[in-house]
N, C-alpha and C positions, 0 to 999 in steps of 0.2 A: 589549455582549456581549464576553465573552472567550472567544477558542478556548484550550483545553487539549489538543492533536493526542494521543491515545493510541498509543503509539509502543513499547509491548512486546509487543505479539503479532507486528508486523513484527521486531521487535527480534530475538525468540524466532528466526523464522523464517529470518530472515538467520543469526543464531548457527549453526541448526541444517544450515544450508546449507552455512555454511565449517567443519564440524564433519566432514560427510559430503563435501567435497572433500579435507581433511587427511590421513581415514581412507581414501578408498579413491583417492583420486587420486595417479594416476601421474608420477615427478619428469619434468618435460618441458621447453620453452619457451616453450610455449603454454599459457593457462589454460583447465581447467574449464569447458566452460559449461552449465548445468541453467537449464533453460524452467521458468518457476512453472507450477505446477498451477491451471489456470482454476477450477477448481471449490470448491479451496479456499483461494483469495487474492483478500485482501478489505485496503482501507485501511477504518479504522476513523476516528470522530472524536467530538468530546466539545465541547459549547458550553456554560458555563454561563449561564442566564438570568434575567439581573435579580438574580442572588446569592443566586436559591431551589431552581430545580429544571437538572437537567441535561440538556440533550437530546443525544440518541445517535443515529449514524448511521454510514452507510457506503457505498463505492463500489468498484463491483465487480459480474461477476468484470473483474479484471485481465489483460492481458495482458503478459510481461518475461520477464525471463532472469537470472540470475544466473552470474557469474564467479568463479573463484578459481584465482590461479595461488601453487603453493605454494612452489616453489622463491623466488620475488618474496618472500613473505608478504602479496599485496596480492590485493584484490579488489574487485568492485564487483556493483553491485545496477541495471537498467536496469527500468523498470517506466513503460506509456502507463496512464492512468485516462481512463474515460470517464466525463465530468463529467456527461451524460445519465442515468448509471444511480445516482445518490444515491437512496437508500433509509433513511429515519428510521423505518416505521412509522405513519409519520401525511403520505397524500397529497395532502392540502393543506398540508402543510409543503413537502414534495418537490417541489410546484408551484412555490411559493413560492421557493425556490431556486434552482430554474431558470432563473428568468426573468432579462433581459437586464441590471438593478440588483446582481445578486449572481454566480453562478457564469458567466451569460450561455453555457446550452449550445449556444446555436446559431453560437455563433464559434468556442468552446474545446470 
């Protein structure tokens, strides 16, 4: 199997973050901090299988926070995933991931 992580909607997301800290944030010492929105922040993922079909999932809602200190020009992204809530669609897949050989939710 090969993972292909889909990595533009976070991407977007982040952009969109240090977009809305540039524009309304105040020149200070201290950065910016904006709490992700649990309801609509999701990691996303991509496996392809066997070099035929792709299976899609995701995990989520997220809990994180996002930084940005503009005077720096630097920022950061803190985000916990709870490896329990993988969701593909298909819950015998979801099972299947869970268990102790692969994501192991009961440690992580």
């Amino acid at each position: 199997m090969k993972i292909r992580p889909s990595n533009r909607r976070l991407a977007r997301v982040f952009l969109g973050l240090v977009w809305a800290a540039q524009a309304w944030g105040q020149p200070s010492s201290s950065p910016a901090i904006y709490a992700l929105d649990r309801t609509h922040t999701f990691v996303t993922f991509e496996v392809l299988h066997f070099e035929t079909a792709t299976i899609r999932g995701r995990f989520g809602p997220l809990d994180g926070q996002a930084a940005f200190d503009p005077a720096a020009r630097r920022g950061r992204v803190q985000v916990v995933v709870d490896t329990s809530q993988v969701s593909t669609g298909l819950p015998v897949l979801d099972a299947l991931l869970r268990r102790a050989d692969l994501l192991d939710v009961e440690t992580h």
